[in-house]
KEFI-228845 format. One line per field, with one value per residue (C-alpha): residue in three letters; x, y, z. Coordinates in steps of 0.2 Angstrom, whole numbers, always signed. Example, Ala and Ser with C-alpha at 12.3 -4.5 7.8 and 13.67 -1.06 7.14 Angstrom:
BEGIN
rest <- (Ala|Ser) $
u <- (+62|+68) $
v <- (-22|-5) $
w <- (+39|+36) $
***
This chain:
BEGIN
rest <- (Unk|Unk|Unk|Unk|Unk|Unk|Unk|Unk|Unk|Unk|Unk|Unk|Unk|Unk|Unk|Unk|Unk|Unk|Unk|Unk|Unk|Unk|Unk|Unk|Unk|Unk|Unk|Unk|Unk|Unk|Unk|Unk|Unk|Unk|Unk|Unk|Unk|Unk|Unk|Unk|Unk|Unk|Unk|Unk|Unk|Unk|Unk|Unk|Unk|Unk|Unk|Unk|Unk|Unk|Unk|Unk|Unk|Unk|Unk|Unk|Unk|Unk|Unk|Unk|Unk|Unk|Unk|Unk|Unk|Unk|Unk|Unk|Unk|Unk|Unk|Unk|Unk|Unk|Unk|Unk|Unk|Unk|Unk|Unk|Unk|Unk|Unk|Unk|Unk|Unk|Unk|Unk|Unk|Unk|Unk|Unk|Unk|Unk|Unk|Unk|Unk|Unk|Unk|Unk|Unk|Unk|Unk|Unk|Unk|Unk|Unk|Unk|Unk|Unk|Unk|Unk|Unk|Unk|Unk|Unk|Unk|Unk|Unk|Unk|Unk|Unk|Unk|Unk|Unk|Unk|Unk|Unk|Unk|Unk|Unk|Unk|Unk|Unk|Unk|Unk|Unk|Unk|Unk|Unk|Unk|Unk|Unk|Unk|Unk|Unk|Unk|Unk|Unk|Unk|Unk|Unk|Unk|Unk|Unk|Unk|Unk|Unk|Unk|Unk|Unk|Unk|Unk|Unk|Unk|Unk|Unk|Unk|Unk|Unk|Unk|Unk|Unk|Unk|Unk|Unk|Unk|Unk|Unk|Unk|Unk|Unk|Unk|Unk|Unk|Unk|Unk|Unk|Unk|Unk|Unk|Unk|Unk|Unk|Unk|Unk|Unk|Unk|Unk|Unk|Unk|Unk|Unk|Unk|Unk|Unk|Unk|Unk|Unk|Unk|Unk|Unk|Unk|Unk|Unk|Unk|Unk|Unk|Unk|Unk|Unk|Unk|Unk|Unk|Unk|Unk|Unk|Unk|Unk|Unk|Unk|Unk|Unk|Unk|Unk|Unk|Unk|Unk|Unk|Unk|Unk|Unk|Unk|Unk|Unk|Unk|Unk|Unk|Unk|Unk|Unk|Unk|Unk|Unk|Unk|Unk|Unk|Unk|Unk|Unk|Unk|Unk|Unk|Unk|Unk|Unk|Unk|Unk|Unk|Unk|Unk|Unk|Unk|Unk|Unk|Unk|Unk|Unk|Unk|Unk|Unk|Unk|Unk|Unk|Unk|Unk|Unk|Unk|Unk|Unk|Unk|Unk|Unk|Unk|Unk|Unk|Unk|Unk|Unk|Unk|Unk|Unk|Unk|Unk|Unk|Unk|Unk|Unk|Unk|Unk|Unk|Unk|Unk|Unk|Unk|Unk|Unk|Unk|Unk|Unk|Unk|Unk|Unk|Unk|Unk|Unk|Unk|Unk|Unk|Unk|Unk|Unk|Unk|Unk|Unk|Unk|Unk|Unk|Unk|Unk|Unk|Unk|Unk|Unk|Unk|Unk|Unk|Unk|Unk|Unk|Unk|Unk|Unk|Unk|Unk|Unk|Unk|Unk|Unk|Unk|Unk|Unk|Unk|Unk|Unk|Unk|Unk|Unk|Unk|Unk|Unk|Unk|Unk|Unk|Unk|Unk|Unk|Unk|Unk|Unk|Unk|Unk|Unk|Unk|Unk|Unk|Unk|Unk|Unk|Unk|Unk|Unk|Unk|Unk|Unk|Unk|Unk|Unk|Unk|Unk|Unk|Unk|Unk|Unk|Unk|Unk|Unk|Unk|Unk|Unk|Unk|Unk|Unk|Unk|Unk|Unk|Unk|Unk|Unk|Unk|Unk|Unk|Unk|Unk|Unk|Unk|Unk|Unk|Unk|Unk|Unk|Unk|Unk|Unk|Unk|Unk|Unk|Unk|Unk|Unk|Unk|Unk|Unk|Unk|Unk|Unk|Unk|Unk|Unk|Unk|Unk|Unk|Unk|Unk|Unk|Unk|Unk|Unk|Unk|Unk|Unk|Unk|Unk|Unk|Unk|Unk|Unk|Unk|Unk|Unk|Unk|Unk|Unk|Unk|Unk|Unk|Unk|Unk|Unk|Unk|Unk|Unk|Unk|Unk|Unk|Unk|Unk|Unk|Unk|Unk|Unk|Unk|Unk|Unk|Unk|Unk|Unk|Unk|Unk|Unk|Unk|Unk|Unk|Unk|Unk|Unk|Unk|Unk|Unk|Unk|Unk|Unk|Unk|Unk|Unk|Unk|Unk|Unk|Unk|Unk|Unk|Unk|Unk|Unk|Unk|Unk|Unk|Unk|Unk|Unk|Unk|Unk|Unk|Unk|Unk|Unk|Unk|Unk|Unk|Unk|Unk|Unk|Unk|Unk|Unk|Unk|Unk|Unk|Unk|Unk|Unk|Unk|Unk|Unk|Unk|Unk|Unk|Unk|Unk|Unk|Unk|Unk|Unk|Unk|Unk|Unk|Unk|Unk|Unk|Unk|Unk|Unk|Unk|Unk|Unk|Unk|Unk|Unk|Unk|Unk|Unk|Unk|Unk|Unk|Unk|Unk|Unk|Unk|Unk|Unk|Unk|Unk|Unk|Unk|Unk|Unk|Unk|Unk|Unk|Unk|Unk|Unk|Unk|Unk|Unk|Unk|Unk|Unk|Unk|Unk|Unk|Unk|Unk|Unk|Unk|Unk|Unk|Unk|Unk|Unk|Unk|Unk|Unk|Unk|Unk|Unk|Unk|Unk|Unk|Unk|Unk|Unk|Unk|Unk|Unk|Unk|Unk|Unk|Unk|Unk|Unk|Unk|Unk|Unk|Unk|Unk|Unk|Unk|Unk|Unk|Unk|Unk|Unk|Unk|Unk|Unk|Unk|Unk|Unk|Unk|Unk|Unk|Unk|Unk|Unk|Unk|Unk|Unk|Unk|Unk|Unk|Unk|Unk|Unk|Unk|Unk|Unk|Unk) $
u <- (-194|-203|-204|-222|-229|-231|-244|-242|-258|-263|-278|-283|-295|-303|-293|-305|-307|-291|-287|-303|-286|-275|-287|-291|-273|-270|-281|-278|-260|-252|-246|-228|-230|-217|-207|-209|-201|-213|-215|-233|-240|-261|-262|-274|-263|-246|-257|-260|-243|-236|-248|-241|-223|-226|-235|-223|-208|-218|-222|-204|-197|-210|-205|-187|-189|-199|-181|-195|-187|-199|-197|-192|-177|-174|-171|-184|-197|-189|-187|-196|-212|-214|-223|-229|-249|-258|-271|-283|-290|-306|-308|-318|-302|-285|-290|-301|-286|-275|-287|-288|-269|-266|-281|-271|-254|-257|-259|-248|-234|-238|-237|-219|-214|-220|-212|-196|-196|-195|-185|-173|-175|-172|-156|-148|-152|-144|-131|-129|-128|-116|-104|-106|-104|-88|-81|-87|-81|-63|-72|-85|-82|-77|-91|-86|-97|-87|-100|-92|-75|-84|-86|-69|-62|-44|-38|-40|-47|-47|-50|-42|-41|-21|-9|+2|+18|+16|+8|+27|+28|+11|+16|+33|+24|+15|+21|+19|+3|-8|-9|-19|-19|-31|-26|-39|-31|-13|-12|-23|-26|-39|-29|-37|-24|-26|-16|-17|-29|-14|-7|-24|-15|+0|-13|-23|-6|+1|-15|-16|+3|+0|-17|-25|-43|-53|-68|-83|-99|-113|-128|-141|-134|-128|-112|-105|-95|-102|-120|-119|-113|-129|-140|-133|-136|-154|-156|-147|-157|-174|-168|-166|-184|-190|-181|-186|-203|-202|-196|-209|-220|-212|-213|-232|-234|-221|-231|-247|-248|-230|-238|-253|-238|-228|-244|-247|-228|-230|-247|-241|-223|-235|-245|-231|-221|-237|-244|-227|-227|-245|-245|-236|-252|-247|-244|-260|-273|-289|-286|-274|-264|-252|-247|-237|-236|-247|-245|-256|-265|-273|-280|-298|-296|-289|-304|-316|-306|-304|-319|-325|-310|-302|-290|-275|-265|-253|-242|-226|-217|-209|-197|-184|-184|-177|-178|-181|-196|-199|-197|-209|-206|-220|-213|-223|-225|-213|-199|-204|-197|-180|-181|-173|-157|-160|-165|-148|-139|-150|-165|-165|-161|-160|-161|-154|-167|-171|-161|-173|-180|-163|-157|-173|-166|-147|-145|-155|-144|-127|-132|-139|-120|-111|-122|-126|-129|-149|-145|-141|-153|-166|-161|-161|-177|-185|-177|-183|-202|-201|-195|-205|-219|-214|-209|-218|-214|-197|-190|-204|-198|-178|-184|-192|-178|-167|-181|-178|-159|-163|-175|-161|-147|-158|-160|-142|-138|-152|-140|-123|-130|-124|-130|-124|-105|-112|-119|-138|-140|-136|-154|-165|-169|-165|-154|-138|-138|-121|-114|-124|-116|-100|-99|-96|-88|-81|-75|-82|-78|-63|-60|-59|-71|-58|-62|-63|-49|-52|-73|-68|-59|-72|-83|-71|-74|-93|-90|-82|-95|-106|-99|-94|-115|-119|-107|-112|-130|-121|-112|-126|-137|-127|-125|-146|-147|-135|-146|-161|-154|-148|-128|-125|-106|-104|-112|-102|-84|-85|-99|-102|-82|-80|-95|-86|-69|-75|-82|-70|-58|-65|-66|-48|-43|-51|-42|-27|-28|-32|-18|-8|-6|+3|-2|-1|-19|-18|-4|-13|-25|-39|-56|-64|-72|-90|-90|-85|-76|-59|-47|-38|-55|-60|-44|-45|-64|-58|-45|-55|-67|-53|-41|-53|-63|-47|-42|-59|-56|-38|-41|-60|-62|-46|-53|-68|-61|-51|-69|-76|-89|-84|-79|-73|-60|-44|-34|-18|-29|-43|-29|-21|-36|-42|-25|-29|-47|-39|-26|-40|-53|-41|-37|-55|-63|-50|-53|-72|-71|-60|-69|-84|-71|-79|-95|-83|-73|-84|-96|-80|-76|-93|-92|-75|-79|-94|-84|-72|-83|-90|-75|-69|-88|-95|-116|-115|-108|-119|-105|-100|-118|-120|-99|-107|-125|-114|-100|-114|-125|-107|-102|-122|-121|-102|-104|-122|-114|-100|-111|-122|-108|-100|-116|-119|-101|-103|-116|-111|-92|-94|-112|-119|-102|-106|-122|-131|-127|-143|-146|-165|-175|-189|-209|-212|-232|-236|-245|-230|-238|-233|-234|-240|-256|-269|-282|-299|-307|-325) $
v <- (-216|-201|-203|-203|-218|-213|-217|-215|-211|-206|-196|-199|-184|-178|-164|-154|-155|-156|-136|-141|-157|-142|-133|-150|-153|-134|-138|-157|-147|-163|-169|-172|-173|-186|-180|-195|-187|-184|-168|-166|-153|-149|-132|-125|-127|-122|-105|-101|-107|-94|-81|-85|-84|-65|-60|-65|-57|-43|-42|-45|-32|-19|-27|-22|-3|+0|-7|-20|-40|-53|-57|-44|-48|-53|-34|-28|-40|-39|-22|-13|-22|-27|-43|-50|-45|-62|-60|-70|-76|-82|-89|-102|-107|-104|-92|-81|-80|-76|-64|-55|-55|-46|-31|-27|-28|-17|-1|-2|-9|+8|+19|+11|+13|+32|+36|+25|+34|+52|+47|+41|+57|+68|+60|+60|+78|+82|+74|+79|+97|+94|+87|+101|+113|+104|+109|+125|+129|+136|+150|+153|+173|+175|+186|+187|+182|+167|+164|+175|+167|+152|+167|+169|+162|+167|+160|+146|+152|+141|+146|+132|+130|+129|+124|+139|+127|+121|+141|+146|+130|+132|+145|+143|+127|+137|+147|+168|+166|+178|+172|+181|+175|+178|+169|+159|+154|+149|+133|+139|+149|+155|+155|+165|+158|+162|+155|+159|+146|+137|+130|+125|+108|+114|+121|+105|+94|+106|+105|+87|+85|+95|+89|+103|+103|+119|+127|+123|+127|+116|+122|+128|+137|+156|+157|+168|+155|+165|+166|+148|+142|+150|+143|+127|+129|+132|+115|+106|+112|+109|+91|+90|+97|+84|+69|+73|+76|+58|+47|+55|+49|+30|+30|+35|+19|+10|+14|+10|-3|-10|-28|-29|-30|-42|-52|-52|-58|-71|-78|-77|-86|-100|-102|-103|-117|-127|-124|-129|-143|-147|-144|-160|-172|-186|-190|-197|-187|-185|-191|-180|-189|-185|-196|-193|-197|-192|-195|-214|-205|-194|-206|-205|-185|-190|-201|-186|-173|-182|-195|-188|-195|-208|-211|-227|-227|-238|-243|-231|-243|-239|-224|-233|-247|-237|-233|-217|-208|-189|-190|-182|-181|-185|-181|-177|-158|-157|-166|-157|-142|-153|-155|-138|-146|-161|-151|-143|-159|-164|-177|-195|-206|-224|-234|-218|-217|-201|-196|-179|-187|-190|-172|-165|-175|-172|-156|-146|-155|-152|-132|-134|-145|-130|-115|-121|-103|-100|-80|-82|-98|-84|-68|-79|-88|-71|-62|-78|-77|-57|-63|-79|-65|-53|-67|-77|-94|-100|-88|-94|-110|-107|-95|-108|-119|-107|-104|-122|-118|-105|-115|-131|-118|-115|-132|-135|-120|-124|-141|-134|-118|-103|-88|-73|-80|-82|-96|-98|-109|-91|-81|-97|-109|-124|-138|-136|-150|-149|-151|-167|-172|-166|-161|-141|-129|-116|-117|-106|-110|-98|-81|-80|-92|-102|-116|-134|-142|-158|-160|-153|-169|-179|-167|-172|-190|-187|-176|-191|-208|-194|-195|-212|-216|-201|-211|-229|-222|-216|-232|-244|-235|-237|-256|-255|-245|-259|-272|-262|-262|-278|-276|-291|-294|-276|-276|-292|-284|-268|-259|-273|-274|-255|-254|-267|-261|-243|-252|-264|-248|-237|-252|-255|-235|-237|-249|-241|-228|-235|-249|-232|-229|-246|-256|-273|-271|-289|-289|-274|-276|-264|-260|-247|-234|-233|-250|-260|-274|-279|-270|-285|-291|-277|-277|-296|-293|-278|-286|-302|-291|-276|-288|-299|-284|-275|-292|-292|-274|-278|-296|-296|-290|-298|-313|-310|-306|-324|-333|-324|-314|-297|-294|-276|-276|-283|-295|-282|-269|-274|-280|-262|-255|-264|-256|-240|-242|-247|-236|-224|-229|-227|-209|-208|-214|-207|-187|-191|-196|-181|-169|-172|-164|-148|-149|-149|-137|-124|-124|-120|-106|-97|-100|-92|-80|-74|-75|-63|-50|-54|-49|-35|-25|-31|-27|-25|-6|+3|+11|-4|-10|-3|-13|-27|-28|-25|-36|-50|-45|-46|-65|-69|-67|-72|-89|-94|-90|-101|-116|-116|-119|-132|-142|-142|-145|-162|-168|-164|-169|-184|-189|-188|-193|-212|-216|-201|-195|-186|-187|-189|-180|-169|-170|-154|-148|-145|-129|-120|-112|-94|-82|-67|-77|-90|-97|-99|-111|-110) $
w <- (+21|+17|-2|-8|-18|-38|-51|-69|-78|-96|-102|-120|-127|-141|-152|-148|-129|-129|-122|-106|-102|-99|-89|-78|-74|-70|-59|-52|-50|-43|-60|-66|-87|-93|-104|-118|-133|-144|-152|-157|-152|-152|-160|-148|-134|-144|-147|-131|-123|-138|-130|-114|-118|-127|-112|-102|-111|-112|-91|-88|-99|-90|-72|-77|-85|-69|-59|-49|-42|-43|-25|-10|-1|+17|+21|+12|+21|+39|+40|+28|+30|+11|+8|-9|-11|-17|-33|-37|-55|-59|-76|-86|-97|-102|-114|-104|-91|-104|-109|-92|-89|-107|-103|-87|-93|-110|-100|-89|-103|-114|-100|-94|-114|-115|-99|-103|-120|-113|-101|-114|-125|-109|-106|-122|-122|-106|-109|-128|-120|-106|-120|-131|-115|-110|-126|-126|-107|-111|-122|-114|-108|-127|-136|-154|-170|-178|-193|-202|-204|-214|-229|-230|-248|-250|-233|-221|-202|-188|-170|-158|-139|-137|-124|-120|-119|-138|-144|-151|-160|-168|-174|-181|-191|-201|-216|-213|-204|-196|-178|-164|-143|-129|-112|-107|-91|-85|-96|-111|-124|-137|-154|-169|-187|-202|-219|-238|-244|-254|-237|-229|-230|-219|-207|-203|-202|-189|-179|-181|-176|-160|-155|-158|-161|-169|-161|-168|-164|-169|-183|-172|-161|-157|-167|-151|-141|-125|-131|-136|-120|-110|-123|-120|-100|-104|-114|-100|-86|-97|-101|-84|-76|-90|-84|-68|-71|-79|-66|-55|-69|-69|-49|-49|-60|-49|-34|-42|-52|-48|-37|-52|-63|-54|-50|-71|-74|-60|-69|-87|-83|-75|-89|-99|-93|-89|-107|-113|-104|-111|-127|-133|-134|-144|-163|-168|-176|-170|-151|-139|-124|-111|-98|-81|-63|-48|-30|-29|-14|-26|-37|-32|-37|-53|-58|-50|-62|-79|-77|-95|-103|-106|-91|-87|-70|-67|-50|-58|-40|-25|-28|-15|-25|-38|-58|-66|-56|-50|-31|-19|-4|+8|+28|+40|+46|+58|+47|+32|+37|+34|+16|+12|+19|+11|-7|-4|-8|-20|-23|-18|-32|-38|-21|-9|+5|+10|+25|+29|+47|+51|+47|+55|+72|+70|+62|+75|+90|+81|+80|+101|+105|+96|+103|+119|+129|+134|+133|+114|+111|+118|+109|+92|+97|+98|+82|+72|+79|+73|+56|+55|+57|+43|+29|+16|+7|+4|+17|+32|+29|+33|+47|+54|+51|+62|+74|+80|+80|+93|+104|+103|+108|+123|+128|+128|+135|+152|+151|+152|+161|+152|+151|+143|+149|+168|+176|+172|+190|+197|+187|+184|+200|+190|+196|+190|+175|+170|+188|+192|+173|+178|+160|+165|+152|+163|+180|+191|+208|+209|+209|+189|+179|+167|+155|+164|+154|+161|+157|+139|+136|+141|+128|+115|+119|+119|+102|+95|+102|+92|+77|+78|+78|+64|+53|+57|+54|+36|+32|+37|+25|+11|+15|+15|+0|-10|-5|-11|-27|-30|-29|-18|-22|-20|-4|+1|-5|-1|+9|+23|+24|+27|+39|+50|+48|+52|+68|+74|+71|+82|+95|+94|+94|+110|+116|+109|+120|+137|+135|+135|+119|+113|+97|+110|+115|+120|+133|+144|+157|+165|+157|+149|+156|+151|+143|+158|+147|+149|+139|+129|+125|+117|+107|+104|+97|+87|+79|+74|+64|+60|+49|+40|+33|+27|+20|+11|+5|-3|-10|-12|-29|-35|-30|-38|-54|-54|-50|-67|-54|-58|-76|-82|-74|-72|-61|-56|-57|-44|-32|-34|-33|-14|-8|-13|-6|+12|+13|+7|+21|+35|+32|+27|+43|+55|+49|+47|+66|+71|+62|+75|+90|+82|+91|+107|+100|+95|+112|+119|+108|+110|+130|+131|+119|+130|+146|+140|+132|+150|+160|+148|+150|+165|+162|+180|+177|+165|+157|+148|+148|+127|+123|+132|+121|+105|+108|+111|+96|+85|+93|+93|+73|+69|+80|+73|+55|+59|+67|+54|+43|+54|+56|+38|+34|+47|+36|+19|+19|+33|+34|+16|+8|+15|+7|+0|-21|-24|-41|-41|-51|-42|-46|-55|-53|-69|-65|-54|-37|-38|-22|-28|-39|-38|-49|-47|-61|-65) $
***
């Protein structure tokens, strides 16, 4: 279900026709190459695919200096309006295309490198003089010529910034020196010392002992610490102009010639990883081949494309049937939409059918049950269709996804009529569904609406006969999908077994609970409500079925090991193993089955929730009108994050956990559709 049927085809080729093959499939598109080991490559191809990998680092690198993201953000797209300009490439071969993209690029790559290279140079200056200023600061206000203390031969000068706490120890460390002070400020001082030249050594130990670093101007530079000091603000604040100056340059290239450059990235990664993928073509010597798959529907355009070749297809076989095939999926529109939730779990394998159409029902009804208010369903509806309107690609696709979420909240929320936290019958003259249903959340027939205790449990039960069917749906696939692939003793010992033990379960829980919670479902009398059928019957039938398949779950392999059917394992170890699996399974199905109390749960949660932001700011008085629009804005966004999550978490942890591994591997076009480019072949 929803898995397209494959052919594998090869195309045999001259040497040298061999780069007009990769043109043809870039263009056929709908080819997965098969990866067949071989590593022979066709020179011609290799070349290019070597262009296209240089071009491509060289794009990216640009992309980056200019601080560009291959692909805007949400915020960016909704509310700043950017969208992704799409550039189209005519050319006659790869080559020529390769040609085009390289002439664009190259000015726009040196203009980034001169800017980035001033930029750099402006920087390290600026910041080379703030260093050199930070050293000087202390001394600044001192105006004294220190170039002559370097011609001094019979003693050893130093001038030092000192702490004024250590200036008497400084001294005292040094043998009959000649020590002059300025105060610099309350915690410093300028220290000019001199010693004979003989204890130059005593000198630079003192001032190594104390931390005490010299003053020293660097070559270049006005000797006069003050003067020094203004020189040095000059340089900083020219570096400065400069470095402004050039990211004014690199945001006029930004501005201009930032979507060329990203379109250019976007056409030389393609070509990369399809001329990669093309380039191995076979180990013989004059003749070139490739062979992969192609959807069997597009077999008559594969004949139309590489009629001048040599061409084989082949039936590759039914993807459901299993082996090692790409996977493509092939819903219809509507359910299509579904395959991003699908994609998250990963792609149908083996014999695993694809459970999109399921998801594509379920998953949108979950969201409605959980966020069933028309007030919200409408706000959500409408702040999807603005964003449906502003986004491209990937992004469409999930707003649409929660575009659905918005219009399912809605029908809910006509069904159990709320509205905002008020009753919906009250604004819309619609009868009032839920009433006829008896299945209303809040009870609003006194003076203060309160939550209707009594319909919530009968939500519960309706949450749970829910869940029970999701997970049937999930077990009884995975008993379909083991006899797709041919495991019959599997399916006999353990899949059948924990699909009727899951049922006959349920069946006698019920009848559990309406003998008044007694484990003797036999002894009691009455009928189910709903069902009509005596209750000891109902626990007589569940019983019949419930034991037997736990049996078959405990003993079944043991048993099968003794008859010589299932070898690997052994005798103890298999009969351990089915009481683990039992014991397993009960805690298994009962959480599963009272996980689904959630989607009770939680449509309680947002209905209370909205009757007390409600009650608390009444929209009636327009003072509380703005608390009342933010306070629903705040639940709108925390409850549909929260649902999502629930919904996804039903069918991750309790649905797909049945039946579904996803460990198929996706067709891969060989040419990668990009956004921002497309390619016109002449």
């Amino acid at each position: 279900m929803g898995l397209a049927r494959l052919t594998r085809v090869t195309i045999i080729s001259p040497r040298s026709e061999y780069a007009d093959v990769a043109k043809a499939l870039a263009k056929f598109g709908d080819f997965h190459p098969l990866d067949d080991g071989v590593k022979s490559f066709d020179p011609q191809v290799e070349e290019l695919a070597v262009r296209a990998v240089r071009l491509f680092a060289q794009a990216d690198q640009t992309a980056k200096d200019l601080g560009l993201t291959a692909a805007p953000g949400w915020m960016d797209m909704v509310f700043g309006g950017v969208r992704p300009e799409k550039s189209t490439y005519e050319a006659s071969q790869w080559k020529g295309l390769l040609d085009q993209a390289e002439g664009e690029l190259e000015p726009i790559a040196q203009a980034v490198r001169t800017q980035k290279a001033a930029l750099q140079k402006s920087v390290k200056e600026e910041a080379d003089a703030r260093t050199t200023m930070d050293a000087l600061e202390a001394v600044s206000s001192f105006s004294s010529d220190l170039a002559g203390l370097a011609s001094l031969k019979r003693f050893k000068p130093a001038i030092c910034v000192v702490k004024n706490r250590t200036l008497e120890e400084f001294r005292k460390s040094l043998p009959s020196p000649i020590f002059r002070v300025q105060r610099l400020n309350p915690l410093e001082s300028l220290v000019l010392v001199a010693v004979k030249a003989a204890d130059a050594q005593s000198l630079d130990r003192a001032m190594k002992a104390l931390e005490i670093r010299p003053l020293v101007i660097p070559p270049g530079l006005p000797q006069n610490p003050a003067e020094a000091y203004k020189q040095l603000e000059r340089d900083a604040d020219a570096a400065r102009s400069a470095r402004a100056k050039t990211e004014e340059g690199l945001a006029k290239v930004k501005s201009n010639s930032g979507d060329r450059l990203l379109a250019i990235r976007e056409l030389t990664e393609a070509a990369r990883d399809m001329l990669d993928e093309a380039r191995a073509s076979g180990e013989m010597k004059r003749l070139a081949t490739i062979s992969g798959f192609i959807p069997s529907k597009e077999e008559g355009r594969f004949r139309e494309t590489f009629g001048k070749w040599m061409t084989f297809m082949e039936p590759a076989g039914d993807p459901e049937k299993g082996g090692n095939l790409p996977v493509l999926f092939e819903n219809a529109k509507g359910v299509r939409l579904w395959q991003s939730i699908t994609a998250e779990q990963g792609i149908p394998g083996g014999h695993e059918v694809d459970p999109t159409p399921l998801i594509a029902f379920v998953f949108p009804v979950f969201f409605g049950l959980m966020f069933g208010d028309f007030g919200h369903g409408l706000v959500l509806t409408a702040f999807l269709l603005f964003v449906r309107s502003r986004v491209t690609g990937a992004k469409r696709q999930w707003a649409n996804i929660f575009l659905v979420f918005g219009i399912s909240s809605m029908v809910f929320g006509a069904i159990f009529g709320e509205f905002f936290g008020f009753s919906l019958y009250s604004f819309v003259p619609i009868p009032p569904i839920a009433s006829y249903l008896n299945i209303d959340i809040i009870n609003r027939t006194g003076a203060t609406p309160v939550p209707d205790i009594a319909n919530f449990e009968k939500l519960m039960i309706i949450s749970i006969l829910i869940g029970t069917a999701h997970l049937t749906t999930g077990l009884s696939l995975d008993v379909y999908e083991g006899l797709k692939a041919g495991e019959k003793l599997h399916v006999a010992l353990e899949k059948i077994p924990a699909l009727t033990m899951y049922l006959s379960g349920i069946g006698y829980g019920v009848a559990f609970v309406v003998a008044g919670f007694k484990f003797d479902v036999l002894a009691g009398s009455g009928s189910v409500p709903w069902l009509g059928v005596p209750n000891d019957v109902l626990g007589a039938i569940s019983l019949a079925i419930l034991v037997p398949s736990m049996l078959v779950l405990l003993l079944g392999k043991a048993v099968a090991v003794k008859a010589g059917k299932l070898e690997g394992e052994s005798f103890a170890g298999a009969l351990s193993g089915g009481g683990l699996e039992v014991f397993e399974k009960i805690l298994q199905f009962l959480s599963n089955t009272i996980s689904y109390v959630r989607l009770a749960v939680m449509l309680l949660v947002h209905a209370v929730l909205l009757l007390i932001v409600s009650q608390f700011f009444p929209p009636s008085n327009l003072v509380y009108l703005p608390a009342w629009v933010v306070f629903n804005l705040m639940v709108l966004a925390l409850e549909g994050l929260i649902v999502y999550v629930q919904d996804l978490r039903l069918h991750v942890y309790e649905f797909f956990t049945k039946f579904y591994a996803g460990t198929g591997t996706p067709f891969r076009r060989i040419l990668p559709t990009k956004p921002r480019v497309g390619i016109e072949w002449l």
